[in-house]
C-alpha positions in Angstrom: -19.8 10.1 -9.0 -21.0 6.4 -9.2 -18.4 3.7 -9.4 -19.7 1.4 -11.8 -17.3 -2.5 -12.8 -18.4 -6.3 -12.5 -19.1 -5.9 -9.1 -22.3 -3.4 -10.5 -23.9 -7.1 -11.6 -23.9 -8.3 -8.2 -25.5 -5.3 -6.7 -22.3 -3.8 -5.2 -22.1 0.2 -5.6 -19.9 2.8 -4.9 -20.8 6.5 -4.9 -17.6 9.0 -4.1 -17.4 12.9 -3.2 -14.6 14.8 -3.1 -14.2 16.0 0.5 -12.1 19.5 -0.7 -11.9 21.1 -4.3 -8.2 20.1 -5.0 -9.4 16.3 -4.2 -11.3 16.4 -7.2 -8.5 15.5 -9.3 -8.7 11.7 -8.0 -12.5 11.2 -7.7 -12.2 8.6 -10.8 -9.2 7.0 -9.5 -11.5 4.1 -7.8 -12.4 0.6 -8.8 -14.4 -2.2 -7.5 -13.0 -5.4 -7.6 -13.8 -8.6 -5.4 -12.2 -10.6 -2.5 -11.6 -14.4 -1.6 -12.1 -13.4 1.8 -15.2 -14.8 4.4 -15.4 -11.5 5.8 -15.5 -9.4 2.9 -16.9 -9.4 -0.3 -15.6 -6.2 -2.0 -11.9 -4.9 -2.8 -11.4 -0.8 -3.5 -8.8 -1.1 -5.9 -7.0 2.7 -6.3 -5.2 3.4 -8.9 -3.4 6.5 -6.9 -1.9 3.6 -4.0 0.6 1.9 -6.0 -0.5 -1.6 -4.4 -2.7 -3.3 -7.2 -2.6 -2.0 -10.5 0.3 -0.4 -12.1 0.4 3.5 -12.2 2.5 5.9 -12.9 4.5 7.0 -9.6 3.6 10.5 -10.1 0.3 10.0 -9.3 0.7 7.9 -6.4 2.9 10.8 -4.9 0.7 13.1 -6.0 -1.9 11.4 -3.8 0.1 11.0 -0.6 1.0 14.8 -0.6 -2.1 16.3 -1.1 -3.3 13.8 2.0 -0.6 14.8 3.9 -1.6 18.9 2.8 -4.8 17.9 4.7 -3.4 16.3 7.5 -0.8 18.7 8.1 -3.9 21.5 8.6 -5.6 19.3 10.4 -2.7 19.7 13.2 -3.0 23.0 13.4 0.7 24.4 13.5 1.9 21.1 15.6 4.1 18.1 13.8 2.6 14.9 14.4 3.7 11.3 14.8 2.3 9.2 11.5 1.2 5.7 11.4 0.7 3.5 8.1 -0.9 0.5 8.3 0.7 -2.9 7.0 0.5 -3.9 4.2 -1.3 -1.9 2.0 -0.2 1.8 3.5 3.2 1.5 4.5 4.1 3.9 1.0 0.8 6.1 1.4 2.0 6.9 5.0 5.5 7.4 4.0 3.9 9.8 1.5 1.9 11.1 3.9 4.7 11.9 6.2 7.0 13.1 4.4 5.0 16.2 4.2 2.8 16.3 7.4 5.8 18.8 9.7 4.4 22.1 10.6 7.4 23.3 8.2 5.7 21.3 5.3 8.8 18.7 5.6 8.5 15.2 6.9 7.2 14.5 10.2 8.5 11.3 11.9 6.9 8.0 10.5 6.8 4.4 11.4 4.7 1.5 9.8 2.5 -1.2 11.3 3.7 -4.8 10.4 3.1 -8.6 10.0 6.5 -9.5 9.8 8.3 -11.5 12.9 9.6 -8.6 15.3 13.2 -8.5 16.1 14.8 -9.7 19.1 14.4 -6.6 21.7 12.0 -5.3 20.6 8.7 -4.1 22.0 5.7 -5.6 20.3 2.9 -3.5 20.4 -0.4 -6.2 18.9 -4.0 -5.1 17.5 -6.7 -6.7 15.0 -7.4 -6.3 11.6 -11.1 -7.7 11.9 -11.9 -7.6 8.4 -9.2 -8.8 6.6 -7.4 -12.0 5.1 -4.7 -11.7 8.0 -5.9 -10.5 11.3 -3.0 -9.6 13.1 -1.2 -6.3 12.6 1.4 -5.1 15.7 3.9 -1.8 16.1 7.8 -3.3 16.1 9.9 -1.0 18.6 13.0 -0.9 19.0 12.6 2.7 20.5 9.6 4.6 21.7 10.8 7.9 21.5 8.6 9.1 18.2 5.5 8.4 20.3 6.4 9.9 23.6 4.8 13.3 24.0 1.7 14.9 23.2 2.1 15.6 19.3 -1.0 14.5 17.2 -1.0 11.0 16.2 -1.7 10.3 12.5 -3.3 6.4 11.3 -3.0 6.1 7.9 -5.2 3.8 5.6 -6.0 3.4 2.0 -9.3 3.2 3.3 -11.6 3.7 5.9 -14.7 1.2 6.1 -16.0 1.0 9.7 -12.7 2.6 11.3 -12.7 -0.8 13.9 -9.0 -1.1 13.1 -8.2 2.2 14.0 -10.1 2.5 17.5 -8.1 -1.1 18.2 -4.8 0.5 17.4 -6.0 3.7 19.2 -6.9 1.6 22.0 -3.7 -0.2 22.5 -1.8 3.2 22.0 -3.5 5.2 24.1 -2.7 3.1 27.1 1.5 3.2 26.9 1.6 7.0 25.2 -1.7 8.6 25.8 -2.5 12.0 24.2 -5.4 14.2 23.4 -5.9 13.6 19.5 -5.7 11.2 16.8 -6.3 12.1 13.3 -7.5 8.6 10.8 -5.9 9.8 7.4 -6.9 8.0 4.2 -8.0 7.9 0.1 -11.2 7.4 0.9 -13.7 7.1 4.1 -16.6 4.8 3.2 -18.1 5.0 6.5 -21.3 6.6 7.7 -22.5 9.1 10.1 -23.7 6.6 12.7 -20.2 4.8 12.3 -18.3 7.8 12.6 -20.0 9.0 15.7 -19.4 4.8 17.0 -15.7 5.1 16.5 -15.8 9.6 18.4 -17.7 7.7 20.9 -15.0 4.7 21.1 -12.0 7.3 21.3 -13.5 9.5 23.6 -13.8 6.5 25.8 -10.4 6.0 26.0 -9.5 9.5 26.8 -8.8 11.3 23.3 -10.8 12.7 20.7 -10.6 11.8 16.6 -10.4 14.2 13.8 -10.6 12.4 10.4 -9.4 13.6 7.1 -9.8 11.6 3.5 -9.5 13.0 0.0 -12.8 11.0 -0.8 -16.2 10.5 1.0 -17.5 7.0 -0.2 -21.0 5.3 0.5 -20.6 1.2 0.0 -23.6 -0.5 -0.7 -23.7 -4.2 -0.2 -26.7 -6.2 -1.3 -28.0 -8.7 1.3 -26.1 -12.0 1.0 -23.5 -10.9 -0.8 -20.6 -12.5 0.3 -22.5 -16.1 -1.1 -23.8 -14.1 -4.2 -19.4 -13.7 -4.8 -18.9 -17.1 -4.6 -21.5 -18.4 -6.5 -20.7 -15.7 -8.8 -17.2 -16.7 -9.1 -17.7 -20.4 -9.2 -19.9 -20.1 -12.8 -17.0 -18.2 -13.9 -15.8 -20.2 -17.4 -12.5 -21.3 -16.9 -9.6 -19.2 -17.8 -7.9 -20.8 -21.1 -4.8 -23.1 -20.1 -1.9 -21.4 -21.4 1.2 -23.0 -21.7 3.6 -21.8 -19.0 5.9 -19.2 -21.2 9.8 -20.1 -20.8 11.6 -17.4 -19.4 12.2 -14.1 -22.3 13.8 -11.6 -20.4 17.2 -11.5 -19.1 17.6 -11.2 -15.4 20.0 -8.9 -13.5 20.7 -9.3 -10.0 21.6 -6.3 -8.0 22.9 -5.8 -4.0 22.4 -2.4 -2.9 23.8 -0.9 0.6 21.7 2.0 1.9 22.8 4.9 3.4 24.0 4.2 7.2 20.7 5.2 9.2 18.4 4.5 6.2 16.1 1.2 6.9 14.6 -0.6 3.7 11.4 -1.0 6.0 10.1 1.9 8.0 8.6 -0.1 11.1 11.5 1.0 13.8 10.7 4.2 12.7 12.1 7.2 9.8 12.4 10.8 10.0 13.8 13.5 8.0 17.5 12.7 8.1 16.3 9.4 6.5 13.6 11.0 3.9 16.7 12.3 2.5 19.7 10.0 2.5 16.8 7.8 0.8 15.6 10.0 -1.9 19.6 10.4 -2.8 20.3 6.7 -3.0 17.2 6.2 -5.1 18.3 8.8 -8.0 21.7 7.1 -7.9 20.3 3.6 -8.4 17.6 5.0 -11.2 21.4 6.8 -12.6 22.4 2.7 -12.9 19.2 1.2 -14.4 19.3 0.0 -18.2 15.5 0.8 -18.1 12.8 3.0 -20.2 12.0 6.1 -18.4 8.5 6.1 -19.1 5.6 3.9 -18.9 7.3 0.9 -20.3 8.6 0.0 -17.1 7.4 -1.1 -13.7 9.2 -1.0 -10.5 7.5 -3.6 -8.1 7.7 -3.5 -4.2 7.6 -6.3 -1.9 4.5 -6.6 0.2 5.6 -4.0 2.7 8.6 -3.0 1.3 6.3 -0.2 -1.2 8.2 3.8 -0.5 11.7 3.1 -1.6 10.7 1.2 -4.7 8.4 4.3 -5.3 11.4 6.8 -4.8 13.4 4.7 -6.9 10.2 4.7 -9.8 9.5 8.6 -9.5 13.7 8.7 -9.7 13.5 7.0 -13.0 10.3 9.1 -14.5 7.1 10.7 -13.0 5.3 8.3 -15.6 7.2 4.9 -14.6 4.5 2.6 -12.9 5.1 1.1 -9.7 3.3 -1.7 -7.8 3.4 -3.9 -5.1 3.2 -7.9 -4.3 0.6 -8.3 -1.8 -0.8 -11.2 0.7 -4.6 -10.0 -0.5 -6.4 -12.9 -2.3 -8.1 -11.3 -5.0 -10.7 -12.5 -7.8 -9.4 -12.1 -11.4 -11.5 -11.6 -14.5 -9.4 -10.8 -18.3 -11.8 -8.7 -19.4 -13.4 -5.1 -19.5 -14.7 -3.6 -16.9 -13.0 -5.4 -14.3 -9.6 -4.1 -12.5 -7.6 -6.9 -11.7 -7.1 -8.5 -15.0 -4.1 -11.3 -14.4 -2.3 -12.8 -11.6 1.3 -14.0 -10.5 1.4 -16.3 -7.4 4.5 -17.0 -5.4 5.6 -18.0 -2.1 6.3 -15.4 0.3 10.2 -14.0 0.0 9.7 -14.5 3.8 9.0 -17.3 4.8 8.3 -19.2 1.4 5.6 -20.7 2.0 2.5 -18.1 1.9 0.9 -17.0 -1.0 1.6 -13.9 -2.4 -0.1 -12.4 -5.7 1.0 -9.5 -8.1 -1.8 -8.4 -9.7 -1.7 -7.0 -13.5 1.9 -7.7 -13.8 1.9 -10.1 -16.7 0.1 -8.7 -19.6 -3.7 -9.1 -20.3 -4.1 -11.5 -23.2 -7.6 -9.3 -23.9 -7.6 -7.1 -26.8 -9.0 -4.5 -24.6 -5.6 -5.0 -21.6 -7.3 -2.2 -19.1 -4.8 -2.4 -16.2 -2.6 -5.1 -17.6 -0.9 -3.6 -20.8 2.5 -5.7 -19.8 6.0 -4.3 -19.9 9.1 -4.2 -21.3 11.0 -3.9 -18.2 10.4 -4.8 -14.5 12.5 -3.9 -11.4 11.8 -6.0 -8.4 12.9 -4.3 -5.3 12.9 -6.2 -2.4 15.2 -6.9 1.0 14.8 -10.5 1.0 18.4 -12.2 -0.1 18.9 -13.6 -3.3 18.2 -17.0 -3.3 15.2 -20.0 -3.9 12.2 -17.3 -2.8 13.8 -14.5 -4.7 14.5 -16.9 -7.9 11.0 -18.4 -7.6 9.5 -14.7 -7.9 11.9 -13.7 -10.8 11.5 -16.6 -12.8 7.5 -15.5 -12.6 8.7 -11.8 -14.2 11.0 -12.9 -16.8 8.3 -14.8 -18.3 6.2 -11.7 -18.3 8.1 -8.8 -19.1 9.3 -8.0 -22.5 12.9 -6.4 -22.8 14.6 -7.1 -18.8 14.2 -8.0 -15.6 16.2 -6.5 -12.8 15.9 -7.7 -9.3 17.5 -5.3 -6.8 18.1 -6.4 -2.8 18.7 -3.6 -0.6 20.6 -4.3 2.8 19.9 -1.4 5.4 22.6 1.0 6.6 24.1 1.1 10.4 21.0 1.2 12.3 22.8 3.1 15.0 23.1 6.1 12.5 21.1 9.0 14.1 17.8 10.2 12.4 
């Protein structure tokens, strides 16, 4: 199957494979947008990740279990240790996880991060060479999920050259060595001779690789391309100037207290005890939420913050979509044949101050909306406290959503809770 979208006029294809027969169900579920990024021209936008367009949570479960299914028989009876990569696969990973035991049930899970690590805690730093933000590190505040020999599981919405993988494997290998890792993800775009680069790479460090991926995907990239992108994009027309809309939707504000144990953020680490004290509290906040049970609505995630606001959206309805904010600079186009149709930009509920985008949240003003239909009702789950960066990012949703606007801050349990 050839991926066809804008990126087509600039010579930018996609071909994708199913790697098993039950994968074939999400061999359409890929779109090529581009990046405002020096070191990359093209963006795989999925619409099974719950990251940049809007889909219905079922799906996006859908996706992480059936990866998980594969990664749990790539073990081979053992339960492994899983990995997701920040920002853009801390849910898949949790997905992926919470399926991966030997026993089918979650296996132990913790998340790469960007965030500042706590106090005490053991920082663990390797690169992200391609990307917008380079620097990705393991937070610990205990190492006792990676002691031992269990399989090691790196989770990615995709795999392109697998350089960010062999640099966590690297950095990894040297404080809790083992025999094997296993790079999990929606689709692996990389070739033979890069596969074999990144066996070789592993092997040098003492381990062996074992790779599994719902799609096989071959990128090609026409010579120059990342000047034929920005050209392209700078003989764009210029978007209309709309008239900021004043604010149309009501806006509820909402503290939540998880379960003592239960983290909103996976990077210290989750296991089963958590998996379920979460998926509780999530169906008795969705009990609480004045909202549509169907497509109407879209529960968004914080950058990093993406598994709870999913288990909260499948809580709600399997048809609910769910999204994420994200760091990723991204090329918009309102019009067909394009994925990334409109754009909210806010500072960081960090720190304030860096840009942060949520893509196909406000509604396309095309006739033909594609991933942008708008919605009555948005949920904003995040763990940043109410204040100036929270009410910066609501005032952004109430202009865009139809009917409400509910923003929900969850405040994590007693860490000291055993998982």
């Amino acid at each position: 199957m050839t991926v066809g979208s804008v990126a087509g006029q600039l010579g930018i294809t996609v071909q994708v494979r199913p790697c098993f027969p039950d994968a074939a169900r999400f061999a359409g579920a890929l779109e090529v947008g581009l990046r405002r990024n020096p070191n990359r021209a093209q963006l795989l936008v999925s619409r099974v990740l719950g990251k940049h367009i809007p889909v219905p949570v079922g799906e996006v479960l859908s996706a992480a279990h059936a990866l998980g299914s594969a990664v749990r028989a790539a073990c081979d009876g053992q339960t492994p240790v899983v990995v997701g990569f920040a920002e853009t696969a801390t849910g898949l990973g949790h997905g992926v996880a919470s399926v991966s035991a030997a026993d089918g049930g979650p296996a132990p899970y913790l998340h790469t991060t960007r965030r500042p690590a706590p106090a005490g805690a053991r920082v663990v730093r390797f690169r992200e060479e391609h990307s917008h933000a380079v620097d990705q590190a393991l937070a610990l505040l205990d190492d006792a999920d990676l002691r031992g020999a269990r399989p090691l599981v790196l989770v990615d919405d995709e795999l392109t050259t697998g350089k960010t993988a062999v640099n966590a494997i690297r950095v990894i290998q040297a404080s809790w060595p083992r025999e094997v890792y296993v790079l999990a993800s929606l689709i692996d775009c990389r070739s033979d001779a890069t596969r074999a680069e990144v066996a070789h790479a592993v092997g040098a460090v003492g381990a062996r690789v074992v790779r599994v991926a719902l799609l096989d995907g071959e990128v090609r990239l026409p010579a120059g391309i990342i000047a034929g992108v920005r050209e392209f994009v700078g003989a764009l027309p210029e978007p209309p100037i709309r008239p900021r809309e004043a604010a149309r939707a009501p806006v509820t504000w909402l503290s939540v207290t998880l379960p003592d144990g239960v983290p909103a953020l996976a990077m210290h680490g989750w296991g089963p005890a958590q998996e379920r004290a979460a998926r509780e509290a999530m169906s008795r906040l969705a009990a609480s939420l004045p909202v549509a049970r169907d497509g109407r609505t879209l529960v968004l995630g914080d950058e990093e913050l993406m598994y709870l606001p999913q288990l909260l959206a499948a809580a709600l309805g399997g048809q609910v979509r769910t999204s994420t904010t994200t760091r990723t600079p991204a090329v918009t186009i309102d019009g067909p044949g394009y994925p990334l149709r409109t754009a909210l930009r806010f500072g960081s509920t960090q720190d304030g101050r860096r840009p942060v985008y949520a893509y196909n949240v406000a509604a396309s003003s095309h006739a033909e909306p594609g991933n942008a239909p708008g919605f009555d009702h948005i949920v904003l789950v995040t763990d940043a406290a109410r204040g100036r960066r929270t009410a910066q990012v609501a005032a952004e949703l109430t202009a865009s959503a139809r009917g409400s606007v509910h923003v929900i801050t969850l405040r994590p349990g007693d860490r000291r809770a055993a998982r």
